[in-house]
Each structure stands twice: as structure tokens, then as C-alpha cells.
C-alpha positions as CSV (number, residue, x, y, z in Angstrom):
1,X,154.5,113.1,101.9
2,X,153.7,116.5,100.2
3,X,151.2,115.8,97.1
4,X,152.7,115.9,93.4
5,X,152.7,119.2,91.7
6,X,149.7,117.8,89.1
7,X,147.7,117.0,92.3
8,X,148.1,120.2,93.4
9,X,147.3,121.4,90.3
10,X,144.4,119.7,89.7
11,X,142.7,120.1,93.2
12,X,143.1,124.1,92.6
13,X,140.1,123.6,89.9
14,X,137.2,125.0,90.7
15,X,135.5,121.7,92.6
16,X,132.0,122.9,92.0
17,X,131.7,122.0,88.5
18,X,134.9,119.2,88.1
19,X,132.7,116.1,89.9
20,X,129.3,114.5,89.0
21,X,128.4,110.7,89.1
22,X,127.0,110.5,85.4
23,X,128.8,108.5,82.6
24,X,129.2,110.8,79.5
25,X,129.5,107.6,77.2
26,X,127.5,108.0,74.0
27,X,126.0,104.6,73.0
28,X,126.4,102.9,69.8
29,X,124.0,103.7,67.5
30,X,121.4,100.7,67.0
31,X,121.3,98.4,64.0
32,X,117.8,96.0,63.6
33,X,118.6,92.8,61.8
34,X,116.1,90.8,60.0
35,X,113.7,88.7,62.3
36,X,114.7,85.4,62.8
37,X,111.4,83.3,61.7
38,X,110.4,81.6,65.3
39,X,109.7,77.7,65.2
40,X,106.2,77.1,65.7
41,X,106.3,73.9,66.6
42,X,104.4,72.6,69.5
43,X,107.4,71.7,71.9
44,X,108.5,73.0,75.2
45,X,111.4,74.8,73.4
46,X,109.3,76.5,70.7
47,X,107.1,77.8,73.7
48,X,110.3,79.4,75.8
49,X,111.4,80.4,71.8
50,X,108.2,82.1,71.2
51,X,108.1,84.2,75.2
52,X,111.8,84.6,75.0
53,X,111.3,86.5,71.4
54,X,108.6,88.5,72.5
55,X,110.6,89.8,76.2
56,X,110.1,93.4,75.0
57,X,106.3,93.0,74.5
58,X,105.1,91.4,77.8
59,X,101.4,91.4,76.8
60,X,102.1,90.2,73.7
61,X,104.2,87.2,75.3
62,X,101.7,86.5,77.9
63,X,98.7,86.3,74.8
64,X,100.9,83.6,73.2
65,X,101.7,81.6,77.0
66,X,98.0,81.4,77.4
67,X,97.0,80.1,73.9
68,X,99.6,77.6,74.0
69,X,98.5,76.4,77.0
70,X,95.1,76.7,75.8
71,X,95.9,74.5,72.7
72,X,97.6,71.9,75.1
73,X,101.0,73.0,74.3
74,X,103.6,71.7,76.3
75,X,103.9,74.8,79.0
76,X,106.3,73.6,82.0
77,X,107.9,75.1,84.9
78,X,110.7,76.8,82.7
79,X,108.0,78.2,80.6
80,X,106.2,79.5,83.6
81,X,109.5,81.1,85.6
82,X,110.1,82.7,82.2
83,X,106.8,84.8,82.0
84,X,107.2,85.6,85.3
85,X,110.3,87.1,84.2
86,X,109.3,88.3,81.4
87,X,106.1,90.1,83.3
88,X,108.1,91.7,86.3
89,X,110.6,93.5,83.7
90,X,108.1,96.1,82.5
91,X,106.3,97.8,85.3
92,X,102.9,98.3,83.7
93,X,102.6,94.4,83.4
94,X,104.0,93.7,86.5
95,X,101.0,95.9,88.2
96,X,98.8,94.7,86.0
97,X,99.4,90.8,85.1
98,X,102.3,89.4,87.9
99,X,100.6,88.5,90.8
100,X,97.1,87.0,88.7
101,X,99.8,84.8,86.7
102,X,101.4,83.8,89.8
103,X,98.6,82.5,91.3
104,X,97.7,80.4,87.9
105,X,101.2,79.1,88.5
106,X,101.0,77.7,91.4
107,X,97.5,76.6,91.2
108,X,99.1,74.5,87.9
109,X,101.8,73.1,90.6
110,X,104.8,75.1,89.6
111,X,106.8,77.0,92.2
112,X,109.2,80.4,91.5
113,X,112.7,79.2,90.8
114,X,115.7,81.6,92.6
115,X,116.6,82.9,89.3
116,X,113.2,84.1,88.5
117,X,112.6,85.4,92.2
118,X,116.0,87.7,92.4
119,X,115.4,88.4,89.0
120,X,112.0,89.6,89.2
121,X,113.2,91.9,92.6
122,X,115.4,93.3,90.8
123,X,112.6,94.5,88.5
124,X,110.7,95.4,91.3
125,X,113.4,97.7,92.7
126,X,114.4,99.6,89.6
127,X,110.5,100.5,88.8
128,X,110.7,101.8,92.9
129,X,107.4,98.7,93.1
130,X,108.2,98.7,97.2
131,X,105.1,97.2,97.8
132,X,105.5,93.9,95.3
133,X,108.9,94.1,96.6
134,X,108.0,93.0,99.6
135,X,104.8,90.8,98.9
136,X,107.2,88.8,96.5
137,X,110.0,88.8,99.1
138,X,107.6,87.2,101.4
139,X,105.9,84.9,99.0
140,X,109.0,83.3,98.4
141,X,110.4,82.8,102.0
142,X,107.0,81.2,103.0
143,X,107.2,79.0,99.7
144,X,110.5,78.0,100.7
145,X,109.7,77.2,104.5
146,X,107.1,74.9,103.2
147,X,109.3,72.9,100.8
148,X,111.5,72.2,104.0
149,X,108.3,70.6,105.2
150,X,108.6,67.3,103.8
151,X,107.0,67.2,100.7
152,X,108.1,63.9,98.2
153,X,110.5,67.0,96.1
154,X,113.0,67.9,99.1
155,X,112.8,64.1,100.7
156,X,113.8,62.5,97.3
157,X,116.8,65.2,97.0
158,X,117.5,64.8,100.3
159,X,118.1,61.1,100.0
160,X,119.8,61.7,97.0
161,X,122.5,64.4,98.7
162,X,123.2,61.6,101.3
163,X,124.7,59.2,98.8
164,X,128.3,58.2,99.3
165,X,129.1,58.0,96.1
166,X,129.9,54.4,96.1
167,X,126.0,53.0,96.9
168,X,125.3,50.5,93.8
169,X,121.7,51.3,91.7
170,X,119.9,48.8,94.0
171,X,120.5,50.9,97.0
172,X,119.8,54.2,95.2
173,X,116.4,52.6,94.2
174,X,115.7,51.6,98.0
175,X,116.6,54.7,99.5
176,X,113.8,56.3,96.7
177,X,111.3,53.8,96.0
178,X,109.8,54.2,99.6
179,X,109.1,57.8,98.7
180,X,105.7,58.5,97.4
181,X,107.4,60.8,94.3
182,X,104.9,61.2,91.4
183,X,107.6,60.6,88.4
184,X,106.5,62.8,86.0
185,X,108.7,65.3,84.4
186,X,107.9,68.7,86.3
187,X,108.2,66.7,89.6
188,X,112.1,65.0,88.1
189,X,113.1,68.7,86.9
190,X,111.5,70.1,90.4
191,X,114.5,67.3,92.0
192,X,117.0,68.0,89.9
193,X,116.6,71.8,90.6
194,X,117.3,71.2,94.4
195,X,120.1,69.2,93.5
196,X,122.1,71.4,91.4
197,X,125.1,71.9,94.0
198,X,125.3,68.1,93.3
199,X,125.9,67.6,89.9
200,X,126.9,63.8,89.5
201,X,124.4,62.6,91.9
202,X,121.6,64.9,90.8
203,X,122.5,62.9,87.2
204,X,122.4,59.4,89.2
205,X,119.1,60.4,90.0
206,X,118.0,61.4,86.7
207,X,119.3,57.7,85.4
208,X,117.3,56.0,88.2
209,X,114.1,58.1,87.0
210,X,114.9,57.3,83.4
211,X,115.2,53.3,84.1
212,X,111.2,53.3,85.9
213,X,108.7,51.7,83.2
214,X,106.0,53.9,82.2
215,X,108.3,57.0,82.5
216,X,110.9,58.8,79.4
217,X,112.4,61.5,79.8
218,X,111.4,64.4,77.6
219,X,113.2,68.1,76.6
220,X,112.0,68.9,80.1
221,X,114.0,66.5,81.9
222,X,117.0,66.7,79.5
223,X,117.0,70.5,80.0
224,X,116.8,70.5,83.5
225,X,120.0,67.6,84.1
226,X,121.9,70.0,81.1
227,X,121.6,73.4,83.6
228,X,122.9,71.3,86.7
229,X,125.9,69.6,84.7
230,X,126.7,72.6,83.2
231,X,130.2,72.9,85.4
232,X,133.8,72.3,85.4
233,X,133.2,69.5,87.3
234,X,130.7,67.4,85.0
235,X,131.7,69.1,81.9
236,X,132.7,65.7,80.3
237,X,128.9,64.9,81.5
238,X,126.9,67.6,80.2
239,X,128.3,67.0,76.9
240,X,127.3,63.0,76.7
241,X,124.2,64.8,77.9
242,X,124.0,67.0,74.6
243,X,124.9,64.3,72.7
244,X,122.0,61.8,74.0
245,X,119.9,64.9,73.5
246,X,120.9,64.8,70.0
247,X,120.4,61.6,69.4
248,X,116.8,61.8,70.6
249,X,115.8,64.9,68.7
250,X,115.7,67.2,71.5
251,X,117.0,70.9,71.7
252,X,118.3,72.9,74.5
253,X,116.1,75.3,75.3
254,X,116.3,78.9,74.7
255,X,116.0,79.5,78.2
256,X,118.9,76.8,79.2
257,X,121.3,78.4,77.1
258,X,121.2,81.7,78.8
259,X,121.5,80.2,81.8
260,X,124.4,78.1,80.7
261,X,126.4,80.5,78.5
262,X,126.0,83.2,81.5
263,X,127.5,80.8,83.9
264,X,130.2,79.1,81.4
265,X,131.4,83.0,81.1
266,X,131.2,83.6,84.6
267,X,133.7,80.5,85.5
268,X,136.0,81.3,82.3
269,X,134.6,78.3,80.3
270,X,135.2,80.1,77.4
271,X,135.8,77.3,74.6
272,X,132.4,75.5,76.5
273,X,130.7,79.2,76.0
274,X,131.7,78.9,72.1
275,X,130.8,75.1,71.4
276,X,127.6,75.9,73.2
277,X,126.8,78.7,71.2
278,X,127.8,76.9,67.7
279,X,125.2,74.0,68.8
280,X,122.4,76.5,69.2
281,X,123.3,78.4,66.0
282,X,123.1,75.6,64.1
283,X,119.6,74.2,65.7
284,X,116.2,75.9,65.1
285,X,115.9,78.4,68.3
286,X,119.0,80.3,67.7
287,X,120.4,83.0,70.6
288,X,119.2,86.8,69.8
289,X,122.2,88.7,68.0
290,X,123.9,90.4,71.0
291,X,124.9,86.9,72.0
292,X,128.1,86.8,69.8
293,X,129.8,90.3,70.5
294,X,129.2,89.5,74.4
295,X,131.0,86.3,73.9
296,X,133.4,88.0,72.1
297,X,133.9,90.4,74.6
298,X,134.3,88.4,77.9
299,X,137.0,86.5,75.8
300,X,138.5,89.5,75.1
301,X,139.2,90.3,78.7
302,X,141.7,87.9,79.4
303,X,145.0,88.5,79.5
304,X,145.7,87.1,76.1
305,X,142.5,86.7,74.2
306,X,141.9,83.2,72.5
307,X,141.7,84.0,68.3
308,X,140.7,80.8,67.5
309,X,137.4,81.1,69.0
310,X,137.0,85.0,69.0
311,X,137.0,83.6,65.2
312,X,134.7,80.7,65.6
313,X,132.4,83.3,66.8
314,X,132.8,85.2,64.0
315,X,132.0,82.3,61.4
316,X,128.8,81.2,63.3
317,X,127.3,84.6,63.5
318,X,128.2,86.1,59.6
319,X,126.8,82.4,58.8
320,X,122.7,82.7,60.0
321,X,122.9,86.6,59.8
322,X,124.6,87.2,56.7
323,X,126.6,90.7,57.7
324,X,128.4,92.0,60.5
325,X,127.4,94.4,63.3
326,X,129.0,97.3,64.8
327,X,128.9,95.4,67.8
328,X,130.1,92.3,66.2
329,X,133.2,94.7,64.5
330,X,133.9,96.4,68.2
331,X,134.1,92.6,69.3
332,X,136.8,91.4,66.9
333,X,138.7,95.1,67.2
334,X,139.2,94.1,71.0
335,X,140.4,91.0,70.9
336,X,143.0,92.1,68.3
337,X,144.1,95.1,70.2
338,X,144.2,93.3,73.6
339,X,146.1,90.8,71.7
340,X,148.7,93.9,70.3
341,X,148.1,93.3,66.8
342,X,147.4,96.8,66.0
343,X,147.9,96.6,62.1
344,X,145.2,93.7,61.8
345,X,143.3,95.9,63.9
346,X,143.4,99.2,61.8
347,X,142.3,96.9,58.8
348,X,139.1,96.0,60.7
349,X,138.2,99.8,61.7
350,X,138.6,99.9,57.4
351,X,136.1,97.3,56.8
352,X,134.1,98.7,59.3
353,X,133.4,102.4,58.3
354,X,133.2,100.0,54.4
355,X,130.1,98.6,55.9
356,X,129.0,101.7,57.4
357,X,129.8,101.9,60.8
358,X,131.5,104.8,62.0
359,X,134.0,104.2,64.6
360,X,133.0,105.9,68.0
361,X,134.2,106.2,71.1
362,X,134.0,102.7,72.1
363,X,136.3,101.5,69.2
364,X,138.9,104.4,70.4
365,X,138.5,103.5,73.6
366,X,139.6,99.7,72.9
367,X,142.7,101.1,71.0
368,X,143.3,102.6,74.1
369,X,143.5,100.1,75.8
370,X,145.3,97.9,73.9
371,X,148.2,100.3,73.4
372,X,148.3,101.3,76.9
373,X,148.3,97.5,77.5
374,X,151.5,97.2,75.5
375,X,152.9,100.1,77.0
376,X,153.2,101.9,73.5
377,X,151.9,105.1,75.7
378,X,152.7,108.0,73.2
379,X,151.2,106.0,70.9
380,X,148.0,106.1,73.0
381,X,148.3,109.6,73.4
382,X,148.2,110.2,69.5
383,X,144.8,108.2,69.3
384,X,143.3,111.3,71.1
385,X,144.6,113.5,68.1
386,X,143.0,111.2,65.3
387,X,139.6,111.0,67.6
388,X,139.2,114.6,67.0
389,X,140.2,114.3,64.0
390,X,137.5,111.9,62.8
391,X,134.9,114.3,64.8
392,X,134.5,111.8,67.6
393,X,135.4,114.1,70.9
394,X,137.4,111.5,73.6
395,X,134.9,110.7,76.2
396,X,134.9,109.6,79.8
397,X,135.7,105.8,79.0
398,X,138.8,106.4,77.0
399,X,140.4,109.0,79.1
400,X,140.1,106.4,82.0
401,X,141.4,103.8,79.4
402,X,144.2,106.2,79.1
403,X,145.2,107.6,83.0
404,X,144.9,104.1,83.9
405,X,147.4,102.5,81.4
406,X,149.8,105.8,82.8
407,X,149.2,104.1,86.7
408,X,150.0,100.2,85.0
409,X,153.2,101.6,83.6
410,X,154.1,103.3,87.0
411,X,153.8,106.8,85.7
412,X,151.3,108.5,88.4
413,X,152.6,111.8,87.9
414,X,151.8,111.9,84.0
415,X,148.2,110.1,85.0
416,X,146.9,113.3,87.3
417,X,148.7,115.5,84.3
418,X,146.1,113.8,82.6
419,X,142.9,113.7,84.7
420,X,143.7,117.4,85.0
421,X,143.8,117.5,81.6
422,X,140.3,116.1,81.2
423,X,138.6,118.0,83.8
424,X,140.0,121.2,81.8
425,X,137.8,119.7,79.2
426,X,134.7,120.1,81.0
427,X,134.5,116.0,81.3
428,X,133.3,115.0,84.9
429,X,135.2,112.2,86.6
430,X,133.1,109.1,88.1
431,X,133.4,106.6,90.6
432,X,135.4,104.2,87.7
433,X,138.0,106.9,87.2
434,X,138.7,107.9,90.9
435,X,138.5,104.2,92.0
436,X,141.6,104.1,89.1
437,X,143.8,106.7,89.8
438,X,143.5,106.3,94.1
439,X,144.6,102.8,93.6
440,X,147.2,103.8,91.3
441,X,148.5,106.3,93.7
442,X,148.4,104.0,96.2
443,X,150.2,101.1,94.4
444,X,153.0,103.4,93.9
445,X,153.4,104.4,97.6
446,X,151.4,107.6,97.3
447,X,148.6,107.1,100.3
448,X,148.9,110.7,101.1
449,X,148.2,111.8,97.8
450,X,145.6,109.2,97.0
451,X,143.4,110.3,100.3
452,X,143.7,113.6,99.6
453,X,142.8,113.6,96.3
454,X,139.9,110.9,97.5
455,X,138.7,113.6,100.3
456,X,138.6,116.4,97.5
457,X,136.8,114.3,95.3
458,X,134.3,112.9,97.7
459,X,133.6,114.9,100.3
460,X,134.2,118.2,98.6
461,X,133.4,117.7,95.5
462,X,130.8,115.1,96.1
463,X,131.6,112.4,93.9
464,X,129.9,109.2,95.3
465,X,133.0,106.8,95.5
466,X,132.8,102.9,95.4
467,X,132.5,100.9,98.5
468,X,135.6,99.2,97.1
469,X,137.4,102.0,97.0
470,X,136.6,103.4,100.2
471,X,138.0,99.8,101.5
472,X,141.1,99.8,99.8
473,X,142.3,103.4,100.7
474,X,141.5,103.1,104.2
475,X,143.5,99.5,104.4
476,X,146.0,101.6,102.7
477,X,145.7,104.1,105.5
478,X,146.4,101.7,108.4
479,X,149.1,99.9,107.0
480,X,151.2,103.1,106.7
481,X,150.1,103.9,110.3
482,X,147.6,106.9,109.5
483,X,144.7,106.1,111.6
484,X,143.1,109.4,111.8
485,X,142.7,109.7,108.5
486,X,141.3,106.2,108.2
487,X,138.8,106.7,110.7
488,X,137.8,110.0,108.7
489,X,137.2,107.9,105.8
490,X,135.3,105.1,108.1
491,X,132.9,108.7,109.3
492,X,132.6,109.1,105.8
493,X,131.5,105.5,104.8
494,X,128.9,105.7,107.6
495,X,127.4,109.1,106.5
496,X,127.1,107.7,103.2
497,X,124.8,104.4,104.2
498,X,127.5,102.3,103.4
499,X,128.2,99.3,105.7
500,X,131.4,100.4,107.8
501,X,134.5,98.5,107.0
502,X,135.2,98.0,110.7
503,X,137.3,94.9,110.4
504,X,141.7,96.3,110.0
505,X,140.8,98.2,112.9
506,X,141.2,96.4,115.8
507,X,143.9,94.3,115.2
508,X,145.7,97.6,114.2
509,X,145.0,99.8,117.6
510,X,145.4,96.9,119.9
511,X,149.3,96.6,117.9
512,X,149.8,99.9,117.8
513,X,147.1,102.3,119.3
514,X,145.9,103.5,122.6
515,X,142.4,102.5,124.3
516,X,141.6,106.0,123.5
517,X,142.0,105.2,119.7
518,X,139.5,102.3,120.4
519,X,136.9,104.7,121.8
520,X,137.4,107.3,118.3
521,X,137.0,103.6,116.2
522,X,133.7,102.7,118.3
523,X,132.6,106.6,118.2
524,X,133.2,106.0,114.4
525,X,130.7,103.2,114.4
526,X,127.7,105.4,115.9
527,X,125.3,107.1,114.6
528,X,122.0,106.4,117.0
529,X,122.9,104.1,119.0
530,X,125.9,102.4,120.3
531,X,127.9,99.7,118.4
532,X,126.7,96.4,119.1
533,X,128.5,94.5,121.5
534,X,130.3,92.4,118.6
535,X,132.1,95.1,117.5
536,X,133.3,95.7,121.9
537,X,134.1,92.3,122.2
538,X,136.3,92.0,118.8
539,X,138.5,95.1,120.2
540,X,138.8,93.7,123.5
541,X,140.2,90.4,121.9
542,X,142.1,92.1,119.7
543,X,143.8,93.8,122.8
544,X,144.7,90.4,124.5
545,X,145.7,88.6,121.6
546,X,148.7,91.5,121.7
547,X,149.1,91.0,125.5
548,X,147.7,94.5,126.5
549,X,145.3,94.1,129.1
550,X,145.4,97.1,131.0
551,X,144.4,98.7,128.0
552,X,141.3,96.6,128.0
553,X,140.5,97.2,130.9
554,X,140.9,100.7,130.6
555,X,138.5,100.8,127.9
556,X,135.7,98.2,129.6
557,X,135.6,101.5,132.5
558,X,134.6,103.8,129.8
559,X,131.8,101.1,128.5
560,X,128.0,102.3,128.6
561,X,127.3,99.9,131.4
562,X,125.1,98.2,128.7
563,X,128.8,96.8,127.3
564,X,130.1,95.8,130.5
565,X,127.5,94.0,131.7
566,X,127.3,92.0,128.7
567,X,127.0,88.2,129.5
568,X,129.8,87.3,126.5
569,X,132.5,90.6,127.3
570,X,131.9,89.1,131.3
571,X,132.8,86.0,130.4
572,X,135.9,86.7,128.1
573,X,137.4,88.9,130.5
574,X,136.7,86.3,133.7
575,X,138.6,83.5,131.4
576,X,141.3,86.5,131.2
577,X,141.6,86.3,135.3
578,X,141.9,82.9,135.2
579,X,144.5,82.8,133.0
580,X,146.5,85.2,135.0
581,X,146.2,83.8,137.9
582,X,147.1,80.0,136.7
């Protein structure tokens, strides 16, 4: 298949100065609202309120932890994993002030929650803090080898996973009163942590707790059975939990809601997202102002965003902070382009440049999209014209809004017209934009174009491609039969510190390869050593599940005798024998 004339075109540009992994998008400029006044009410949420205001000043944060513990302020295990949090982010504190306030946590009983721990390595990574790294990474293992140790937490969740279901409250209370559990809340919110795959029991639990005398649940508590409930499965649960909340003049937590709205947008809970948000803008410990736009966003990136609460949004936010944003104006712009109402949509770029927000690239960008999305191409093509117009120069983001609406609509041809277009410009393609146009290619039965504008790109040019993309090119490889360029691609992967994506290749040889193939796969796999004897015993199988055995064996003579001597490719190709000769 000889490349398209724009392919050519475009891969006769000088490649020195075409490719670089950098993202020319300018950012938004910033807008600071008005401080929202923090409670200062002596409550478990007004604590996490307080640290969670102060996330940008970690000293700062950590002065008012310790005088509200000093005071006798209600500081918990939320409150705790939250300064941890809070102290890991900035890499002066984290030096300084981590690892003493770890120690005070656990000497106060409270142990480093997942969230906090990948959270806090992720810190660690980005400030290049190998060492804390490490000590955290094994901090936490050893922590968790000991809670398998039997302590009253894991036994009481453990009794609790075995229920049936169906076991009455008298044999939930004799399955837990013979455990010596202290009920207080830490050690309740400790249980229901472990429990959070288990949503209805972990709330049978809670109930049980609630009924003991001398116990009541508190925000604690409450906030703790809220995160676990938070699902599709106990939705209709968490919100009689809100409600008893409510009733009892308790607040979720500033610190629960980020939890919940992250995971309600990461499952597509969107109207859950939205009521969430409404109950805490209402309530005294209101979310921080990028909240809104965020929500906004992730609804607009369905296929047909939901209006009604894009609007509800809107309503809530104007409400406490009395104008709009830019980001809040980029928010509603999206959802009304993604939705193709274009005119609505020009009205809100009026009202924003009224308020004094200039329209950038991201509001182009969105236009883009949304005409590209409703296949009103030329149209797209015009926004480029009134960009420059408006002195905002097209960047990176909306020409790849742009060549990939060309690939949606089928029209490749016009899509690397375009990319050549841009490069022209002096605009560097990234890994977004090649992972784009290779799939688009490819979706339109042009491997051989896609790989070798991928090879140009990656290992000429050297653009550092996506994993992903490397994965779906190669599969794309193999299931038009080009196996030497996949296994040049595989070479590439490995040179690049990527794990290989070894797995289409032996079920491909053995159906239509040579045991000579399989030795250029394994060579593929090396770099020091020799592949491990997983990867030899998957292509052996994959050659007798097609019925070629003499190929197997072929390739078993031209082992390293390390492979052939192996206890599990002995035993796989003595059950072969048997077979044959029964």
C-alpha cells in the first residue's frame, strides 16, 4: 500500500525541527475570588475545612492541625491522612515535617489510609524524593503485614465479609461480640475502611455498632459509612445516610466529598456528582471554586451532555460566588457545543468577553470540537480564520481537535493535509496528536501509512509515542499479516523501557509463521538476558494448540539449554508424547 501523497508530503519536512514532546497550550489566565470565610467551629469537619483551605501553605496547615489538637479539637484519622497529604505535596515540608508527623500519627493510633499512601508517592516521585520513596513504600507494606496479624480491626471485618447476607442481627452480634473491638469511632471508621468493597454489610456493621449502649455515632462515623456507600450499588443507601446525617446536624466533610465527587465522576454518576455538590454548597464547608467547571466538564464529555444539570451547576456556583469564571464560561460553552447548539453558544463567548474574559484557545478549541463533532467541517476550518482574527494564534490542542474530527468523518487524506499544515507553522506534534492520526489511519485500512508515519515520527524524529499507541499499531500490524514490521515496533518498545507487548504474537506465528519467526519474537524480547521461560512456554503452546509440533520441536533444539531443561516446558512437551501415542 504506497503512502498518501500528504504523507509523503509531510514526511519530506525537515524531521529535525517538526517533533518534540512539549504541549504548546497557553493556560488560562488566573482569576482569585473572594475568600470564602472558613467555619471555625470546633468539629471534625471545620478541622479537615481549615487543612483542606490551607493545602498550598503546608506549614501554615500543619500550625493550625497542632493547635487544634492542642485545644482538644476533634482531630481524627481523616484529619491526620489529610496532613499527611497535605505535607508530602510540597517537597520542603515533606523533608522537613512528613516523617516527624508520621510518627505522631501512629503513636496517636492512626494508620496511613491507601489514598493518602499512593498519594503521598506520587509526591515523592515528582519532587525525585527516591529515598522517602522507598522508606514510605516500606513503611506501608510492613503496616499492612501487621494488620493481617490479627488485630480486633481486620478480625471484626473479617467476620463481617463472611456474612451471607441472610444472618438475622442476633447472629451478626455473636459473630462480633466475642471480639475484643474497642467501639469507639476511629476504631468503627478503621472497620468500615477495610470493608469498603462491601458496602451493604460494611453498613450492617455500622447499625450493629450504632445499637451498643454507651456508643453514638458522630461526623466521624457518618463520614466514614458515606465514602463506602458512595456506589451504584448502595446509592439508594448513601442518600438515607445523608439524610440521617441531616437530621442529626452533621456535615460531610470536606475531605469525603472529594473523595466522593472524584469517584461519582469516575463511574459516570453524574446527576449523584451534582446533588452532591448542591448539598455541600448549600452547607457551611463549601468545595473550592474549580469544583463546578470540573463537574461541568466531565459532563460535558459524554456523548450528549445533560443541560439540566450542566445548569444546576451553574445556579449553585453564581449563587455563593456571585459572578462567573472563565473557567466556569469555558464549562457552559462545552456543553453547548458538544451538544451542537452553536448559536446559544456564540451568545455565551458574548457575555463572556462582557465580563472580561477573553476567549483563548481553549474556548476555540471546544468550538472545534463541537463542529467537528457535528460534522460541520468547513465550518471548523473557518474558526481557525476568526482565531487569528481575534489575535489568538491556533495552538496544539485545537489543531488536534481539528485533524481528529477529519479522521471521525473518514477523511484521512485531508487530516495529514492538515498535520502538514501545522508543522508548516512551526507547531510541534505530541504523543496526543500522533496517537490521533495513527489510529485514524489505521481505522480507515491505512496500516502501512500509519507505521510509517509512526516510524518517522518516533524513531526518526524522536517523538516519545504512548504505550497505547505503540499497542494498537502493532495489533494492527499482525492482523494484516506484517510481522516484521511489528516486531520492529516490539524492538522499539523495548529500547524505550516500555514493557513489551508480547501477547498477539504467538498465537499469530504458531497460525501463520515459522519457528524461525518465533526465535526473531524471543530475540525481540532480549536485551540482557534471555526471556523467561513463560514467554518459551506460551509459544510452544501456542504451536500445539494449531497442531504444529514439529515446529516446536524444532524450536525446543535451538533452546539455550537453560529452556529445555525447564521442569514446566519438560512436562508440557512429555504430556504432548502421550497424547500422540494414545
Amino acid at each position: 500500500m504506497a503512502a498518501p501523497p500528504s504523507l509523503r508530503r509531510l514526511l519530506s519536512l525537515r524531521r529535525h525541527r517538526l517533533f518534540s514532546t512539549t504541549n504548546s497550550t497557553t493556560p488560562a489566565a488566573a482569576h482569585s475570588p473572594p475568600p470564602v470565610p472558613v467555619p471555625n467551629t470546633p468539629t471534625p469537619e471545620s478541622v479537615l475545612y481549615n487543612i483542606s483551605s490551607l493545602s498550598k501553605d503546608p506549614s501554615l496547615a500543619l500550625a493550625i492541625f497542632r493547635r487544634s489538637a492542642a485545644a482538644g479539637h476533634p482531630v481524627g484519622c481523616a484529619a491526620y491522612n489529610l496532613m499527611l497529604r497535605t505535607l508530602a505535596s510540597d517537597p520542603a515540608s515533606a523533608q522537613s515535617h512528613f516523617w516527624p508527623f508520621l510518627r505522631d500519627m501512629q503513636d496517636a493510633g492512626h494508620s496511613v489510609d491507601q489514598g493518602t499512601y499512593l498519594a503521598a508517592l506520587a509526591s515523592f516521585k515528582k519532587a525525585s524524593l527516591t529515598a522517602d520513596y522507598a522508606s514510605l513504600t516500606a513503611h506501608y507494606t510492613k503496616a499492612q503485614n501487621e494488620a493481617k496479624g490479627g488485630n480486633p480491626i481486620s478480625t471484626a471485618a473479617e467476620a463481617v465479609r463472611c456474612l451471607d447476607g441472610s444472618e438475622s442481627s442476633a447472629e451478626l452480634d455473636s459473630k462480633l461480640e466475642g471480639i475484643d473491638l474497642p467501639l469507639t469511632e476511629t476504631a468503627v471508621a478503621r472497620v468500615l475502611r477495610e470493608l469498603r468493597d462491601y458496602p451493604i454489610k460494611a453498613l450492617s456493621f455500622f447499625r450493629w455498632a450504632g445499637r451498643h449502649k454507651g456508643y453514638k455515632h458522630g461526623s466521624v462515623a457518618y463520614n466514614a459509612m458515606a465514602r463506602v456507600l458512595g456506589r451504584e450499588e448502595s446509592v439508594r443507601e448513601f442518600w438515607e445516610l445523608i439524610e440521617e446525617m441531616k437530621a442529626g446536624e452533621m456535615h460531610v466533610d470536606i475531605d469525603t466529598y472529594v473523595k466522593l465527587s472524584r469517584n461519582f465522576q469516575k463511574r459516570h454518576m453524574l446527576r449523584e456528582a451534582v446533588e452532591l455538590y448542591e448539598l455541600m454548597m448549600d452547607g457551611p464547608f463549601k468545595p473550592s471554586q474549580k469544583d463546578g467547571p470540573v463537574i461541568i466538564r466531565r459532563i460535558s464529555l459524554g456523548p450528549s451532555p445533560d443541560l439540566e444539570l450542566v445548569n444546576r451547576v451553574v445556579r449553585k456556583f453564581e449563587a455563593v460566588w456571585e459572578f462567573k469564571t472563565k473557567e466556569l464560561f469555558d464549562g457552559i460553552h462545552r456543553a453547548l457545543t458538544s451538544n451542537g447548539r452553536f448559536d446559544e453558544a456564540a451568545e455565551i463567548v458574548q457575555r463572556m468577553k462582557a465580563e472580561g474574559h477573553r476567549p483563548d484557545n481553549i474556548t476555540y478549541s471546544q468550538l472545534v470540537f463541537g463542529l467537528c463533532k457535528a460534522n460541520k467541517l468547513d465550518d471548523a476550518r473557518k474558526v481557525f480564520d476568526e482565531m487569528e482574527a481575534e489575535g489568538c494564534v491556533p495552538d496544539l490542542k485545537t489543531w488536534t481537535m481539528f485533524i481528529q474530527g477529519h479522521c471521525e468523518a473518514g477523511d484521512v487524506e485531508k487530516a495529514l493535509q492538515y498535520l502538514t499544515e501545522m508543522i508548516e507553522k512551526n507547531l510541534d506534534a505530541d504523543a496526543n496528536l500522533l496517537d490521533v492520526i495513527v489510529k485514524g489511519l489505521c481505522s480507515h485500512d491505512k496500516v502501512d501509512a500509519a507505521y510509517t508515519l509512526f516510524v518517522e515520527m518516533v524513531d526518526k524524529a524522536h517523538l516519545g509515542a504512548w504505550q497505547g499507541t505503540y499497542k494498537h499499531v502493532i495489533g494492527e500490524l499482525l492482523r494484516v499479516k506484517k510481522l516484521e514490521e511489528a516486531l520492529r515496533l516490539l524492538r522499539s518498545m523495548k529500547a524505550r523501557k516500555f514493557p513489551p507487548f508480547a501477547d498477539p504474537f504467538p498465537p499469530h506465528i504458531a497460525k501463520y509463521g515459522t519457528f524461525e519467526d518465533a526465535r526473531e519474537f524471543l530475540k525481540a524480547l532480549t536485551v540482557n538476558n534471555y526471556p523467561s521461560p513463560t514467554a518459551y512456554l506460551y509459544v510452544f503452546k501456542s504451536f500445539f494448540a494449531e497442531g504444529r509440533y514439529s515446529e516446536a520441536q524444532d524450536l525446543l533444539y535451538k533452546c539455550p539449554i537453560h529452556i529445555r531443561k525447564h521442569h514446566d516446558i519438560t512436562k508440557l512437551f512429555e504430556s504432548i508424547k502421550v497424547e500422540s501415542a494414545s
